[in-house]
Backbone bond lengths (Angstrom), bond angles and torsions (degrees), N, CA, C in turn:
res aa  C-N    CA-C-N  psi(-1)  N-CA   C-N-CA  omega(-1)  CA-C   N-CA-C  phi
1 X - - - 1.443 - - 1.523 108.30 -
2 X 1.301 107.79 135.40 1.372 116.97 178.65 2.021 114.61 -89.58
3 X 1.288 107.36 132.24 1.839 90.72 174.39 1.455 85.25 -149.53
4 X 1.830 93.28 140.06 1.983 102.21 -150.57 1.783 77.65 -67.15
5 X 1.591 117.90 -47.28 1.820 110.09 -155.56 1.262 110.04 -69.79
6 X 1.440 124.45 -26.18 1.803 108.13 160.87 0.962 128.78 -84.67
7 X 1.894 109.88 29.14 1.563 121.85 175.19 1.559 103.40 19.97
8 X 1.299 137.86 66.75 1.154 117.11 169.28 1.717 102.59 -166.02
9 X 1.058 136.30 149.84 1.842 128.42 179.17 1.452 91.83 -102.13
10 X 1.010 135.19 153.93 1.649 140.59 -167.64 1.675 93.79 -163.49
11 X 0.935 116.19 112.51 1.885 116.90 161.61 1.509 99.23 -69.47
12 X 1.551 109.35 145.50 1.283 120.48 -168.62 1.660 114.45 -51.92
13 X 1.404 103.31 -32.34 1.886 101.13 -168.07 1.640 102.72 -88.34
14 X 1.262 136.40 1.95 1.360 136.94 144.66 1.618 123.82 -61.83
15 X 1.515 80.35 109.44 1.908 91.07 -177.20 1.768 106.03 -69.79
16 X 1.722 129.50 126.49 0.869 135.39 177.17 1.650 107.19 -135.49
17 X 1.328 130.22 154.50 1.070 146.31 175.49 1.494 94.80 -112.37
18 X 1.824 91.67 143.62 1.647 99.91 164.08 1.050 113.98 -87.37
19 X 1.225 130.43 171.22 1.575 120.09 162.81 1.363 113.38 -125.89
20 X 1.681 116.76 162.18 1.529 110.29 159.93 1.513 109.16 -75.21
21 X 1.354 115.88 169.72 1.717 118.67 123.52 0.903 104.55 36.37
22 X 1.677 97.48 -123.85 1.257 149.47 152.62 1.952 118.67 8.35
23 X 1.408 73.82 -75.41 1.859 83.46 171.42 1.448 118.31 -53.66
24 X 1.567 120.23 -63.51 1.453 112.90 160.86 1.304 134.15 -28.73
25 X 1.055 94.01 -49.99 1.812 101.81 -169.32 1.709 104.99 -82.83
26 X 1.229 133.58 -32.06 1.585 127.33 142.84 1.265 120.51 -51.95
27 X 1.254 138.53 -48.54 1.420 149.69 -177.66 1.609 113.52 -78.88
28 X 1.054 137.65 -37.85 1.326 152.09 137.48 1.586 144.02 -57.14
29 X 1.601 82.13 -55.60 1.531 73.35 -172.94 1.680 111.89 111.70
30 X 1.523 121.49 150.00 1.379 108.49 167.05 1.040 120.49 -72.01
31 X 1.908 138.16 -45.85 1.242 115.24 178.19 1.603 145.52 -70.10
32 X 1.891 102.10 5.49 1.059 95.78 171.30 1.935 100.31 -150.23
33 X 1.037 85.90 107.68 1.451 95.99 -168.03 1.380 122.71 -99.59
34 X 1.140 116.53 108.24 1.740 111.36 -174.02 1.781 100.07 -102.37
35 X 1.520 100.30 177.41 1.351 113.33 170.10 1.358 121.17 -125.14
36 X 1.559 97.66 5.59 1.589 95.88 169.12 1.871 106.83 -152.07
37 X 1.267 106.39 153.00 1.419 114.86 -171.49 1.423 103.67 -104.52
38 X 1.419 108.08 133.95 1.553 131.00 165.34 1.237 131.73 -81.89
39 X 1.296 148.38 111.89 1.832 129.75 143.92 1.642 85.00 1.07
40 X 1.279 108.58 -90.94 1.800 100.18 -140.06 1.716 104.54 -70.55
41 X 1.087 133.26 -16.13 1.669 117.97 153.59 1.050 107.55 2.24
42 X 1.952 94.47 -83.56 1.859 136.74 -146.14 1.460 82.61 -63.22
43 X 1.424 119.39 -44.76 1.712 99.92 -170.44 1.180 126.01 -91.77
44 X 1.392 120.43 8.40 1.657 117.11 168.55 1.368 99.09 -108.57
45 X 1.352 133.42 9.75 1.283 109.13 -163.52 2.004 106.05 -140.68
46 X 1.370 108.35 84.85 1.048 122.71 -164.09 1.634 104.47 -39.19
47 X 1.285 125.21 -28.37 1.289 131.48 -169.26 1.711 123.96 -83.20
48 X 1.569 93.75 -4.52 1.533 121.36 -179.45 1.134 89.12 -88.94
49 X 1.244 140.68 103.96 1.656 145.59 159.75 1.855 114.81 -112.71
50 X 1.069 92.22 145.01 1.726 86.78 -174.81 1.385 114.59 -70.65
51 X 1.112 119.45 -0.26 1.606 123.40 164.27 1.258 98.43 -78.02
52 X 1.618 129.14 -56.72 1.194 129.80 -170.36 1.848 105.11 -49.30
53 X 1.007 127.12 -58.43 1.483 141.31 -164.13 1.713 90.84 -61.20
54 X 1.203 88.13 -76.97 2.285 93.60 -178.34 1.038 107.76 -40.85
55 X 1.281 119.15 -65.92 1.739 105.33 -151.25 1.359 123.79 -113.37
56 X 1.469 105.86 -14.24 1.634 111.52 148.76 1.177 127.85 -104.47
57 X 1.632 126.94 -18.27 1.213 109.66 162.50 1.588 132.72 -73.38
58 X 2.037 85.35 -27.98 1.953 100.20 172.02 1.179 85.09 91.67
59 X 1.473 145.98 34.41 1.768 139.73 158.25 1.297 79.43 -63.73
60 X 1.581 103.80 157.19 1.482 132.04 179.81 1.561 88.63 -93.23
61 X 1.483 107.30 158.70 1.721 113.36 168.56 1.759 113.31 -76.02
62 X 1.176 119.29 -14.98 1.152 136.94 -161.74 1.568 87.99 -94.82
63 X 1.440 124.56 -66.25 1.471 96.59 179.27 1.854 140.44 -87.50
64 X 1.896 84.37 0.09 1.690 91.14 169.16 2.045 94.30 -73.82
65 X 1.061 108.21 -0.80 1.728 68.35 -163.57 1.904 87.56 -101.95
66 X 1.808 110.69 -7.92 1.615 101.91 179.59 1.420 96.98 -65.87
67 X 1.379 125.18 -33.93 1.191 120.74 -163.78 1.680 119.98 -82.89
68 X 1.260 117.46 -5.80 1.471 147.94 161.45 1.211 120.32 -155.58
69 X 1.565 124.49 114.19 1.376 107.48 178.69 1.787 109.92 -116.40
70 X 1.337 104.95 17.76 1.241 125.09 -177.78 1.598 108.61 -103.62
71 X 1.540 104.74 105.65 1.172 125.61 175.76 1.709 109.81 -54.49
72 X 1.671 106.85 -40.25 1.649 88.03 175.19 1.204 124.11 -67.11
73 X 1.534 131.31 -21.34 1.110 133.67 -177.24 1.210 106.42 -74.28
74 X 1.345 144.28 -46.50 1.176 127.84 174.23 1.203 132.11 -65.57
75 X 1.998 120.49 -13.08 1.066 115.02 160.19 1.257 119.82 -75.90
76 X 1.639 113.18 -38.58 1.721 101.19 168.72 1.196 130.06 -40.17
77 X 1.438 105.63 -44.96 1.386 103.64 -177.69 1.552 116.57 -69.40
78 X 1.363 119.15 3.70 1.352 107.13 163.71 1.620 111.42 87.80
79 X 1.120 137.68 7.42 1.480 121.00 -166.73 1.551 101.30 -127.38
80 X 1.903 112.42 0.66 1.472 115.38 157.80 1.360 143.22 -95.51
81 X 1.131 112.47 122.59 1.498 97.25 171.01 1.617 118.25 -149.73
82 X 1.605 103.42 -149.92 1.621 80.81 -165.95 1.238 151.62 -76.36
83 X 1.694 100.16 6.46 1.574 136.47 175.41 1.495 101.78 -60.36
84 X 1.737 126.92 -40.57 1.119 151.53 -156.10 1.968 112.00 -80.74
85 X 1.314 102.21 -30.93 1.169 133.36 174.85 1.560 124.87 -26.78
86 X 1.867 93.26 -47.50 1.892 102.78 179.50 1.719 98.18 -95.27
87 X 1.252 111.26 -31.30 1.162 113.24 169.85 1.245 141.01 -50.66
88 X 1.259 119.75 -29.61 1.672 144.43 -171.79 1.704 105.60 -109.00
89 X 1.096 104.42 48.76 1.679 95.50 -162.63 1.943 99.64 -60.95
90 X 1.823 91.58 -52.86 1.040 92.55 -163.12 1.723 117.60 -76.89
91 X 0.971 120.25 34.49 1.478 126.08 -163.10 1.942 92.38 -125.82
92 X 1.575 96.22 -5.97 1.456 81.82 -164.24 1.705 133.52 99.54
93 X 1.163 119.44 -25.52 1.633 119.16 -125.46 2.078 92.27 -57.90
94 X 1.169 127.43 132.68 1.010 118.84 178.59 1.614 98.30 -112.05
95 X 1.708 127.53 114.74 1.009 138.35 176.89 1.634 111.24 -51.27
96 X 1.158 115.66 -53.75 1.695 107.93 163.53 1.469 133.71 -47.30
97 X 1.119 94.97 -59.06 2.221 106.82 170.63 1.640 97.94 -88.69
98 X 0.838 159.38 -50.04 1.287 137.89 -158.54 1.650 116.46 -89.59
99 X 1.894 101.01 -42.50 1.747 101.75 177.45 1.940 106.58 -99.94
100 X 0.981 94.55 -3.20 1.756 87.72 -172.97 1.533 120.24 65.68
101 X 1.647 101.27 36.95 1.101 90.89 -165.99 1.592 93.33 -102.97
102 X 1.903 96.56 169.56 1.613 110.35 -165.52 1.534 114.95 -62.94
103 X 1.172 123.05 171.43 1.432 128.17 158.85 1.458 95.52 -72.17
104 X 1.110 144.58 -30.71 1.801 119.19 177.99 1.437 109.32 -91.51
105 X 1.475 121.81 -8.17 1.281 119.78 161.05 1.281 111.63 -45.51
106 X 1.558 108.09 -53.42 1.201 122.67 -153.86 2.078 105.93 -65.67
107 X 1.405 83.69 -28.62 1.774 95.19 -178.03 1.527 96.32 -72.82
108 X 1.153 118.57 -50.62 1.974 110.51 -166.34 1.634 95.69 -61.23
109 X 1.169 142.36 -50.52 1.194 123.61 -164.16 1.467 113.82 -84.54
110 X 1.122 124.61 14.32 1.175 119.72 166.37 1.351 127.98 66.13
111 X 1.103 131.25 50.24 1.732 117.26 -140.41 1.522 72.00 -114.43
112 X 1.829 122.87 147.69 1.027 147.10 133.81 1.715 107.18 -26.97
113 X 1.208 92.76 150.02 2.112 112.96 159.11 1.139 122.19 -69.09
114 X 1.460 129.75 -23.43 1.250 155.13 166.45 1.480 106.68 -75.26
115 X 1.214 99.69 -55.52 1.488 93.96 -177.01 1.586 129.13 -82.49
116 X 1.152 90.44 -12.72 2.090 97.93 152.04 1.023 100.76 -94.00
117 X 1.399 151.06 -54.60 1.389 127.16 -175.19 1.671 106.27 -34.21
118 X 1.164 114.68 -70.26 1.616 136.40 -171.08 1.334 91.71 -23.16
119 X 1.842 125.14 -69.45 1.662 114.06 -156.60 1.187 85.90 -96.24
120 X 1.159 162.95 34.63 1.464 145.97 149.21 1.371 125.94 94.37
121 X 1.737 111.05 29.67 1.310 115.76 163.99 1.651 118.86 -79.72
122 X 1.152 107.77 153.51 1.198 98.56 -174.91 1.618 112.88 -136.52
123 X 1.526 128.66 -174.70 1.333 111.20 -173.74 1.684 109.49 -103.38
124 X 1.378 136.64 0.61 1.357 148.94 124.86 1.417 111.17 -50.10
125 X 1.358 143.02 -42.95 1.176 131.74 176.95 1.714 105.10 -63.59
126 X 1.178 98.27 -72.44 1.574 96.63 165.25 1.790 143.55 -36.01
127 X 1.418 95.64 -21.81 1.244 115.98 171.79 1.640 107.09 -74.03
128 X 1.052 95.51 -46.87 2.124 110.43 -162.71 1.835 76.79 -84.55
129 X 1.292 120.71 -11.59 1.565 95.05 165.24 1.313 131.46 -72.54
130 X 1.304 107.68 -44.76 1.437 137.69 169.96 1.740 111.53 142.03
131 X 1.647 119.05 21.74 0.827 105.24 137.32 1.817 144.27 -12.07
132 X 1.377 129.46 110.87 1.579 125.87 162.48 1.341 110.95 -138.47
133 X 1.360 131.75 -157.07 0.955 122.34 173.90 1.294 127.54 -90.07
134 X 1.233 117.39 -18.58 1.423 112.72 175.33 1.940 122.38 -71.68
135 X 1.497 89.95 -6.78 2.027 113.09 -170.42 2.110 72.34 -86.56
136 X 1.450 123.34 -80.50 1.061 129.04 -128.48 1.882 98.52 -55.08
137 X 1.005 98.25 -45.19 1.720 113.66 177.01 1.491 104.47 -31.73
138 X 1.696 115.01 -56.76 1.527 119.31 160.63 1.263 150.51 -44.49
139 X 1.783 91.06 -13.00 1.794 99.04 -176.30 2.193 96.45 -91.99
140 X 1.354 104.82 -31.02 1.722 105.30 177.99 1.660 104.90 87.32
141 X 1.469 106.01 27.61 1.573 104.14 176.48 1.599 120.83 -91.36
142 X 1.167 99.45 140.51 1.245 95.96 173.06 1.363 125.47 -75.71
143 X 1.698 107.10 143.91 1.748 101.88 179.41 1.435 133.94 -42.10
144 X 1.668 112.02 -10.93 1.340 120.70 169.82 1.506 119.80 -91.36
145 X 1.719 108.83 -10.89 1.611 103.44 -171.08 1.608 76.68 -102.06
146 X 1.454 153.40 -9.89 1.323 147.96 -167.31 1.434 101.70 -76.86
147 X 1.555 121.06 -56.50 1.258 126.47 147.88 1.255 146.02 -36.69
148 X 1.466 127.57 -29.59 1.014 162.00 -172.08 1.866 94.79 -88.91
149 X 1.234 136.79 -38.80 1.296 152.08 158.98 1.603 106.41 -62.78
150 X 0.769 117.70 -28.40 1.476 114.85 178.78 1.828 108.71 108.55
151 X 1.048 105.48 24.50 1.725 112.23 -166.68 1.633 79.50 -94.27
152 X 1.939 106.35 139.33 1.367 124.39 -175.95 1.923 106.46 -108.02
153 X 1.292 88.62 147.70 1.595 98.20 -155.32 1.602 89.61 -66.42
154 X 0.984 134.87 -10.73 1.299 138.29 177.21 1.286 109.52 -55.41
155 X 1.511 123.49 -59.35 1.713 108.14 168.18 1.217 141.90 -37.84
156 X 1.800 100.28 -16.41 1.796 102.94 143.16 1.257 121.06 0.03
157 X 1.289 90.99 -103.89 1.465 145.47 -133.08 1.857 87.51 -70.68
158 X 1.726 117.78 -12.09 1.728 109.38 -179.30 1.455 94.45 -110.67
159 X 1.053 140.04 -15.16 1.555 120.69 166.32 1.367 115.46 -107.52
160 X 1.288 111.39 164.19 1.537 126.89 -127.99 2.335 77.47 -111.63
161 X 1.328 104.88 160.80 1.523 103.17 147.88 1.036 121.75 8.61
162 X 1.237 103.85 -113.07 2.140 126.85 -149.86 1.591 86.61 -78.67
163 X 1.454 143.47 -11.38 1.422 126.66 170.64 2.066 99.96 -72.00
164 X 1.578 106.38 -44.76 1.574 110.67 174.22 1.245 107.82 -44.76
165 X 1.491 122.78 -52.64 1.541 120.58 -162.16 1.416 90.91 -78.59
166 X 1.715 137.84 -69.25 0.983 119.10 -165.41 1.849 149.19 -39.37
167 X 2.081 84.65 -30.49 1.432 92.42 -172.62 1.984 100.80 -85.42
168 X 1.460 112.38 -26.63 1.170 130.35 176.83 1.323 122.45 -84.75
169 X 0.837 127.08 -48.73 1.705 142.94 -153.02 1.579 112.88 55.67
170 X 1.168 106.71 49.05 1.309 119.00 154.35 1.213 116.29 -159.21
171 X 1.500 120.21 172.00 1.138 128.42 -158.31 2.066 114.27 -109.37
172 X 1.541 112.68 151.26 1.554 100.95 -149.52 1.932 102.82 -64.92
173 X 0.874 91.05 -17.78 1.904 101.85 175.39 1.796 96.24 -73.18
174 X 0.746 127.73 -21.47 1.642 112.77 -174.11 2.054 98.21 -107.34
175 X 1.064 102.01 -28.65 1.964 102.85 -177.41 1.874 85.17 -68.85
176 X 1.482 107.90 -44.96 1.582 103.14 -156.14 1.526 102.51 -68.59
177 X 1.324 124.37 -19.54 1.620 120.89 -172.37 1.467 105.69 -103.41
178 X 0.935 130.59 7.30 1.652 153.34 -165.05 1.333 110.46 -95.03
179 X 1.917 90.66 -72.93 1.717 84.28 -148.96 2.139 79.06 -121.82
């Protein structure tokens, strides 16, 4: 379908955003000014970054993700990473499978148990990261958010004491009357 003000022909199953003004002329530029944004824009145009779209153009998250809702595509295209992380909730972005990022990455940014649960980290993912016990002690979770990851009460039964208290801060007589 042709429409003269979204200067643009779009077949119906192509996801496009309209834009204001405003948005164009940040997202564009003056000499070439559109009124509507493409998938392939963002991908020919190194300068289309999803910071650029979010936070200076003011795209809503709701319609960058109609307009991609595929988390790999936005990492291909290069303009995600792990800053992007709390931001992309709903896209998923899982810092392990999507950025490759480390298990001590995962410790510097601090992310809640909740908040890897949320994009789909898990405590087997983390394991095949290089997760052990001396990493887990670093995240400050409790033996119920460790579980809550998918970690099996069975790893008990291979660390000794002060590894229980350390990775927990409690002791295996208080996890065992607990949980």
């Amino acid at each position: 379908m042709y429409d003269e003000y979204m200067q643009v022909d779009t077949p119906a199953s192509v996801p496009y955003l309209k834009l204001t003004a405003g948005q164009a002329l940040t997202i564009f530029g003056y000499l070439k000014v559109k009124m509507v944004l493409l998938w392939q824009d963002v991908k020919t145009h190194e300068h289309i970054t999803f910071d650029k779209l979010h936070t200076d153009a003011r795209i809503s998250l709701s319609d960058l993700y109609k307009l991609q809702p595929s988390v790999t595509e936005w990492v291909a295209h290069g303009s995600v990473t792990c800053a992007h992380v709390d931001v992309m909730r709903m896209w998923k972005l899982n810092p392990l499978v999507h950025l490759k990022m480390s298990i001590m990455d995962l410790v510097c940014n601090r992310y809640s148990a909740k908040h890897l649960l949320d994009i789909g980290v898990t405590y087997s993912m983390m394991r095949a990261c290089g997760l052990n016990c001396d990493i887990m002690s670093l995240f400050h979770f409790t033996f119920e958010e460790w579980i809550l990851l998918g970690m099996s009460r069975d790893l008990l039964s291979e660390l000794n004491d002060k590894q229980i208290y350390n990775i927990f801060g409690m002791g295996r007589i208080q996890i065992d009357a607990n949980f």
